[in-house]
C-alpha positions in Angstrom: 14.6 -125.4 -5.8 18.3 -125.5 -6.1 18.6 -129.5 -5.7 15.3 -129.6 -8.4 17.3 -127.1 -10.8 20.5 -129.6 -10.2 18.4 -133.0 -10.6 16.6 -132.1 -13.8 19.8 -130.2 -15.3 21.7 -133.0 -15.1 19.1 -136.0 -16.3 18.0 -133.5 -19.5 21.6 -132.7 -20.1 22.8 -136.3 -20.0 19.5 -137.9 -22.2 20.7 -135.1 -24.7 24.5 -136.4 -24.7 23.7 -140.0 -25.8 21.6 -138.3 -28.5 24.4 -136.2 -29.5 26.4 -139.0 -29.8 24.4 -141.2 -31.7 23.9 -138.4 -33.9 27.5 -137.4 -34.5 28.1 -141.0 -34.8 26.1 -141.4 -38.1 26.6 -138.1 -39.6 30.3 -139.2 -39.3 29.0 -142.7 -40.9 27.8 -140.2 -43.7 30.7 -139.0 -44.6 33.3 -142.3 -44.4 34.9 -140.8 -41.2 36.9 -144.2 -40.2 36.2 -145.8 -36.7 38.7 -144.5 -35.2 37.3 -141.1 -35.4 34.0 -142.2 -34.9 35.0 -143.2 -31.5 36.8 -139.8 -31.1 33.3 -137.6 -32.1 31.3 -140.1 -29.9 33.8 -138.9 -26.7 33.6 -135.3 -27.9 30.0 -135.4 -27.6 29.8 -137.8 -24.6 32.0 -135.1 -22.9 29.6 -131.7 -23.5 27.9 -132.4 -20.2 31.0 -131.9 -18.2 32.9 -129.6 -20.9 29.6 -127.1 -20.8 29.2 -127.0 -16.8 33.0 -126.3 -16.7 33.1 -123.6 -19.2 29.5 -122.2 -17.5 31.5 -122.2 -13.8 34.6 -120.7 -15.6 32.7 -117.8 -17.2 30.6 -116.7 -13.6 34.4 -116.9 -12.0 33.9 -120.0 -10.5 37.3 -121.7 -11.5 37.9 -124.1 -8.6 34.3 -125.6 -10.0 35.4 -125.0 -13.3 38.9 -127.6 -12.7 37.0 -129.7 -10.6 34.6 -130.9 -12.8 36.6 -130.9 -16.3 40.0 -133.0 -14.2 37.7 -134.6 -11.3 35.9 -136.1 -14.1 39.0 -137.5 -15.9 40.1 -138.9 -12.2 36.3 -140.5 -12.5 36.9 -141.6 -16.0 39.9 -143.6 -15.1 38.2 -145.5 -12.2 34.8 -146.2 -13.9 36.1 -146.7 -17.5 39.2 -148.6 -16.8 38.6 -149.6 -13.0 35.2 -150.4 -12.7 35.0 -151.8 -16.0 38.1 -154.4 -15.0 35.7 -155.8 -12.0 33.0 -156.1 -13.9 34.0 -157.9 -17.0 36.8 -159.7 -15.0 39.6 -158.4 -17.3 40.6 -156.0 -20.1 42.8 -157.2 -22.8 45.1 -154.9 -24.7 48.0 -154.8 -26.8 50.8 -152.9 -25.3 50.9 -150.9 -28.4 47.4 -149.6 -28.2 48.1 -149.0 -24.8 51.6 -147.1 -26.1 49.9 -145.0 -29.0 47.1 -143.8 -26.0 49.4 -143.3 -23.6 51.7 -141.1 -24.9 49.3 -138.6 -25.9 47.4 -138.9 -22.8 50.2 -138.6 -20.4 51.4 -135.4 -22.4 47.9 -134.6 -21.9 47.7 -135.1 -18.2 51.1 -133.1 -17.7 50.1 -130.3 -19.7 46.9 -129.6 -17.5 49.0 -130.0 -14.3 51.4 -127.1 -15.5 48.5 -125.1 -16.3 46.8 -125.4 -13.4 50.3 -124.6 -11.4 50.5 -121.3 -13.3 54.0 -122.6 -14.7 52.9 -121.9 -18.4 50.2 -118.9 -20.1 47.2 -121.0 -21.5 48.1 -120.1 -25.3 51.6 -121.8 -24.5 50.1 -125.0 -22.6 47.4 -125.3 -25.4 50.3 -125.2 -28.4 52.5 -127.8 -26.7 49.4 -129.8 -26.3 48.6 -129.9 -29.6 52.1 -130.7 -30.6 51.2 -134.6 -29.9 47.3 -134.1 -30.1 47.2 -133.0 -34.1 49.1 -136.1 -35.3 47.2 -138.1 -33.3 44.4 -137.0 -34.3 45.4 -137.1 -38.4 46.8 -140.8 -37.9 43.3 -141.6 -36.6 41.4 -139.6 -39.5 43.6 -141.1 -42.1 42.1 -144.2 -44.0 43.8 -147.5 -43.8 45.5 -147.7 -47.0 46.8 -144.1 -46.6 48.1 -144.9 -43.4 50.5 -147.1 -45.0 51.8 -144.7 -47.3 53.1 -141.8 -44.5 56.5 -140.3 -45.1 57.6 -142.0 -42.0 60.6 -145.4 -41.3 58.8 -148.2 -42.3 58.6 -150.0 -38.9 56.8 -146.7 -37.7 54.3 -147.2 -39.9 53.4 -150.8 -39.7 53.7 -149.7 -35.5 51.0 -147.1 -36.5 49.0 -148.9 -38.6 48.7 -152.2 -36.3 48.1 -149.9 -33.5 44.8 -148.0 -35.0 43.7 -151.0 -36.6 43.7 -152.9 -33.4 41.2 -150.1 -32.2 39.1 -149.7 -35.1 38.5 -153.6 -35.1 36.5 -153.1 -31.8 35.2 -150.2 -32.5 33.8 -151.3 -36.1 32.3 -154.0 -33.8 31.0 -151.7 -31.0 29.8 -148.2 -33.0 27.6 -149.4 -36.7 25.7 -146.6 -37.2 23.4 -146.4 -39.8 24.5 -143.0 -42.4 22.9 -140.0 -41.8 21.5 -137.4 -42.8 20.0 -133.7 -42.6 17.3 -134.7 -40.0 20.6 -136.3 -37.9 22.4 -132.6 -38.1 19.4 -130.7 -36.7 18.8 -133.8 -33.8 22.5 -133.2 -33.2 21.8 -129.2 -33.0 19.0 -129.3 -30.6 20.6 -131.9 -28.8 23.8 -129.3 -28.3 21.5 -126.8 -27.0 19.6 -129.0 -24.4 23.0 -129.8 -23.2 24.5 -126.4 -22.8 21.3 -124.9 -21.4 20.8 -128.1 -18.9 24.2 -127.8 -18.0 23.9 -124.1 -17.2 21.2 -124.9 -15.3 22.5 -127.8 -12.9 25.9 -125.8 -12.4 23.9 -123.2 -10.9 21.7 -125.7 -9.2 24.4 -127.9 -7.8 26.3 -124.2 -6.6 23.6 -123.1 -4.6 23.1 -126.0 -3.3 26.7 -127.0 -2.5 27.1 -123.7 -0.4 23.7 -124.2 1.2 25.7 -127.4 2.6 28.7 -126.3 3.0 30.2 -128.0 0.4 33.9 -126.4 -0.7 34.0 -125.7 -4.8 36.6 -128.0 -5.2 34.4 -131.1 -3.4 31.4 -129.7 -5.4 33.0 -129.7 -8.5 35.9 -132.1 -8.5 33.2 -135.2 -6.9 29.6 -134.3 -7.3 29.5 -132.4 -10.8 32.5 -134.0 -12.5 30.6 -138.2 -11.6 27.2 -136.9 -12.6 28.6 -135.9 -15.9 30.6 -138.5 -16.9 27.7 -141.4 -16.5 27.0 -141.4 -20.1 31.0 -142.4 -20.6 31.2 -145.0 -17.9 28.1 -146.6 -19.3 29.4 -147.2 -22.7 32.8 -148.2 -21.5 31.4 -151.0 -18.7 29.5 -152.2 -22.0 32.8 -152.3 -24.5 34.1 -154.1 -21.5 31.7 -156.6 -21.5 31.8 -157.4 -24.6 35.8 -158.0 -24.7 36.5 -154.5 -26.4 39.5 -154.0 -24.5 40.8 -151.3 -27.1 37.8 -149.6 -27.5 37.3 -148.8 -23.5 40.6 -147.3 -23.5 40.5 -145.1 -26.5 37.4 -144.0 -25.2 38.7 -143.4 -21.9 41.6 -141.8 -23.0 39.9 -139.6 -25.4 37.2 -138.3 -23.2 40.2 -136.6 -20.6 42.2 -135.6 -23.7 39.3 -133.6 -24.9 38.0 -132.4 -21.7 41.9 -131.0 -21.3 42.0 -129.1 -24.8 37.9 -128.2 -25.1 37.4 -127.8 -21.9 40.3 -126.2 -20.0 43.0 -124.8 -22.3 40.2 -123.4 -25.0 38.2 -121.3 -22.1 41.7 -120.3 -20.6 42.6 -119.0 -23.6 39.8 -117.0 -24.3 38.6 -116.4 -20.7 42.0 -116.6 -18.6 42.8 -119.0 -16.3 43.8 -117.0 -13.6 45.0 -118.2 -9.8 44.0 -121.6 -9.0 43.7 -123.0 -5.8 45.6 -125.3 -3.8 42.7 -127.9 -4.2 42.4 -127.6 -7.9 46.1 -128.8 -8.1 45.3 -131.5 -6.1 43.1 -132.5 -8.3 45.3 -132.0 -11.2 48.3 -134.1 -9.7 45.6 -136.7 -8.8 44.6 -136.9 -12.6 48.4 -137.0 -13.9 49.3 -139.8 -11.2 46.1 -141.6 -11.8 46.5 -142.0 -15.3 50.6 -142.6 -15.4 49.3 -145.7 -12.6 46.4 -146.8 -14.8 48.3 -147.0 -17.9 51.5 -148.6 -16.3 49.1 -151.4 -15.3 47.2 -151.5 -18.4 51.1 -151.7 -20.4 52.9 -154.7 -17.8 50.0 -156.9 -17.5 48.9 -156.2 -21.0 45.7 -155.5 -19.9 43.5 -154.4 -16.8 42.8 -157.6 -14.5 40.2 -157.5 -11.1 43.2 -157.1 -9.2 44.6 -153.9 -11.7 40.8 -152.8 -11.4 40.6 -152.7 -7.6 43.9 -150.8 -7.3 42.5 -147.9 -9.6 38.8 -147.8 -8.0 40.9 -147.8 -4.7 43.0 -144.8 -5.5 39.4 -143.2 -7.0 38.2 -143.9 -3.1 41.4 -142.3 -1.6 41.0 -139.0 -4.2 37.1 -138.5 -3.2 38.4 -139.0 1.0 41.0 -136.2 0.7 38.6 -133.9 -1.3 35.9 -134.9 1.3 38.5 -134.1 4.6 40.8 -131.0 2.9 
């Protein structure tokens, strides 16, 4: 019953994430939103299997399950959106300043979970430091092109900016064409929320009962099994960017997918819930996500882009994360 309850949670829960997303996507068509935050609501929603299992963990006291899945799945999103896409299409070619305007925010990111999870900093505090990159980030990407140019910033910060979104949005423009939406779309996107929160309720407990039935420590359960189950819709899409030589676009949506798993998923709940005393496995897990990404993005930046070779190293150090997991 528990493996059923695990099984069908997580195929109804991931069917209702890629109709989420395709939703959100043309509601956001509806209203103008530019590509850039197109590709930013089609993360969000990508990520409410694996934000809604964490936060369902976190509230029955679960919190090793809770970390596990919400940074074990960013430690999976850089090997199967970044790594695995690199083998598959052969390379990855970016701009080193798309791979600058990313990385800085998702470094901070990555750091600001690992300090949370080490009990160095109260949730409130790690969440407001957070956002001190997060929010301009995110109004640079909501901000039309032509406004872009006018921000009360030096002029070659701008045209930096500018170049740097734009470089994204051209991929994206190309990848995400959603037709506008409309009322029908919001009540899809409403019942596709609920499928996923209630699906995801019910494969936490499924996969929990299962994973002590077997033995299985929280952290293994939730930093392996429950964070690569839920992040299949995001790996799909980014193998097919990939693919399709939308280099820009698979690391936005890589990078956007742990930076909202971080502030949705983690330092929200914290706040609200507590984070409490983590284990010595969920800052494993943590360090694992802040190295991970720091190596990913160092690769992605000196070989301006992600080659097999780049690819192999990251799916490699995926291999090595699940192996110490598996043995600790």
């Amino acid at each position: 019953m528990a493996a059923f309850l695990f099984i069908f949670g997580a195929v109804l829960s991931l069917g209702a994430s890629v109709l989420l997303v395709t939703r959100l996507e043309r509601l956001g068509a509806r209203f103008g939103a530019p590509e850039a935050m197109l590709g930013i609501a089609a993360a969000l929603a990508a990520d409410s299997p694996e934000i809604a299992t964490a936060v369902t963990a976190l509230a029955r006291g679960q919190r090793d399950v809770s970390v596990g899945v919400l940074l074990g799945s960013n430690v999976f999103n850089l090997a199967a959106l970044l790594g695995l896409s690199a083998l598959v299409a052969g390379s990855i070619a970016l701009h080193r300043r798309v791979v600058a305007f990313e990385g800085v925010v998702a470094v901070w990111v990555a750091a600001m979970a690992l300090v949370l999870v080490a009990g160095w900093l109260t949730p409130a505090v790690g969440l407001g430091l957070t956002l001190i990159l997060f929010v301009p980030y995110l109004f640079v990407s909501a901000l039309p092109p032509a406004r872009r140019r006018g921000l009360p910033l030096p002029s070659s910060w701008r045209t930096w900016l500018a170049s740097a979104v734009r470089e994204e949005e051209l991929e994206l423009s190309a990848a995400i064409h959603p037709r506008a939406g409309g009322w029908r779309d919001a009540g899809a996107a409403l019942v596709a929320l609920a499928t996923v929160v209630g699906a995801s309720v019910a494969m936490e407990r499924g996969a929990t009962t299962l994973g002590a039935s077997l033995g299985l420590s929280s952290i293994l359960l939730g930093g392996v099994v429950l964070a690569a189950t839920t992040s299949l819709p995001n790996a799909v899409a980014a193998v097919y960017f990939a693919s399709r030589g939308r280099g820009s676009a698979t690391l936005a949506e890589a990078m956007n997918s742990n930076t909202l798993n971080v502030i949705v998923g983690l330092f929200i709940p914290a706040v609200i819930l507590g984070a409490g005393t983590m284990s010595g496995g969920a800052l494993t897990v943590a360090g694992w996500y802040g190295g991970l990404t720091l190596v990913a993005l160092g690769l992605a930046f000196r070989g301006r882009g992600l080659d097999r070779r780049a690819g192999a190293v990251i799916v490699g150090l995926y291999v090595a994360f699940v192996v110490l997991l598996t043995v600790s």
